[in-house]
ZATORKE-339740 format. One line per field, with one value per residue (C-alpha): x, y, z; residue number from 1. Coordinates in steps of 0.02 Angstrom, whole numbers, plus 50000, padded with zeros to 5 digits. Example, Ala and Ser with C-alpha at 12.3 -4.5 7.8 and 13.67 -1.06 7.14 Angstrom:
BEGIN
u <- [50615, 50684] .
v <- [49775, 49947] .
w <- [50390, 50357] .
i <- [1, 2] .
This chain:
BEGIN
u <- [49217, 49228, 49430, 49438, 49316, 49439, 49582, 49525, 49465, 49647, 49726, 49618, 49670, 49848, 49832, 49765, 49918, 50003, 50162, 50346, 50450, 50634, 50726, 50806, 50618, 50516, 50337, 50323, 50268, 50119, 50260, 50325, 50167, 50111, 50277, 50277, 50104, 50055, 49958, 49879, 49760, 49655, 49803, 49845, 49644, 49672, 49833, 49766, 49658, 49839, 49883, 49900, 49733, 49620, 49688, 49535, 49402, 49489, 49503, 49315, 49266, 49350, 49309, 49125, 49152, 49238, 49080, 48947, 49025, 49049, 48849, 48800, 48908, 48826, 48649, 48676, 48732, 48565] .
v <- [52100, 51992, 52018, 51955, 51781, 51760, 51790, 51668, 51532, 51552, 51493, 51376, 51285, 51342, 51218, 51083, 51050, 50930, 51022, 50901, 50936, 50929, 50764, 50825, 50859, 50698, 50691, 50754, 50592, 50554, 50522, 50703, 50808, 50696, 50775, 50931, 50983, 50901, 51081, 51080, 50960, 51038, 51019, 50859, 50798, 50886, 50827, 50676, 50793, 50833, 50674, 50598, 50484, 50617, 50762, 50752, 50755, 50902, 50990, 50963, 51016, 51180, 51225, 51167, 51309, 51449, 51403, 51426, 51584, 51670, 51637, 51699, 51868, 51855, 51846, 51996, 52093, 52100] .
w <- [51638, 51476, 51497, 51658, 51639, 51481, 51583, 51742, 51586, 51517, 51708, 51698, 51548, 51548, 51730, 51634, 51547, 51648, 51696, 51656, 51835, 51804, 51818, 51984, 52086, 52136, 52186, 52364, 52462, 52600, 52716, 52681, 52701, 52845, 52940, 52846, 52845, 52995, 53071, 52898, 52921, 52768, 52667, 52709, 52674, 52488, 52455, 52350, 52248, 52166, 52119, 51935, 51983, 52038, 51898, 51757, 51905, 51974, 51838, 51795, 51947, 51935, 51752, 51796, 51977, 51849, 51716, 51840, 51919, 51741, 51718, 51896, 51848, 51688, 51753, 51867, 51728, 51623] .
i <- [1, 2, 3, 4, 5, 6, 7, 8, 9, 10, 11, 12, 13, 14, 15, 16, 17, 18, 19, 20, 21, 22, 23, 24, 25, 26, 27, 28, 29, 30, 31, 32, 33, 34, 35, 36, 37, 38, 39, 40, 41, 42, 43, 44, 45, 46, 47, 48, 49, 50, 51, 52, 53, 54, 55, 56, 57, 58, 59, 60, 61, 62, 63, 64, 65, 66, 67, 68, 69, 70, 71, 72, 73, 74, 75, 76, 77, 78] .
């Protein structure tokens, strides 16, 4: 069990690290997933949780999510 929390911690911090496109791929725009991803509309009402503005707050929220599941497994365990 210990392998796998380190494991799922290690994604999660590997994700962290803001990740450098290549000079060639550009942002995919609001216009874009509004015609793209217009059956989506639970895509489209996440799609600004991916954006440079909302990253740390993200992130927080799923470390805190991955935290509090590790202690729940943890808890069962003893």
């Amino acid at each position: 069990m210990a392998a796998t929390f380190f494991r799922e911690l290690g994604y999660e911090l590997v994700d962290a690290v803001p990740q450098v496109p290549p000079v060639s791929v550009e942002p995919v725009s609001n216009d874009v997933i509004a015609l793209q991803f217009s059956a989506s509309c639970s895509l489209r009402a996440l799609f600004f949780l991916f954006q440079p503005a909302h990253f740390q707050a993200t992130f927080e929220t799923g470390l805190e999510t991955l935290l509090r599941g590790i202690e729940r497994s943890r808890g069962r365990q003893d």
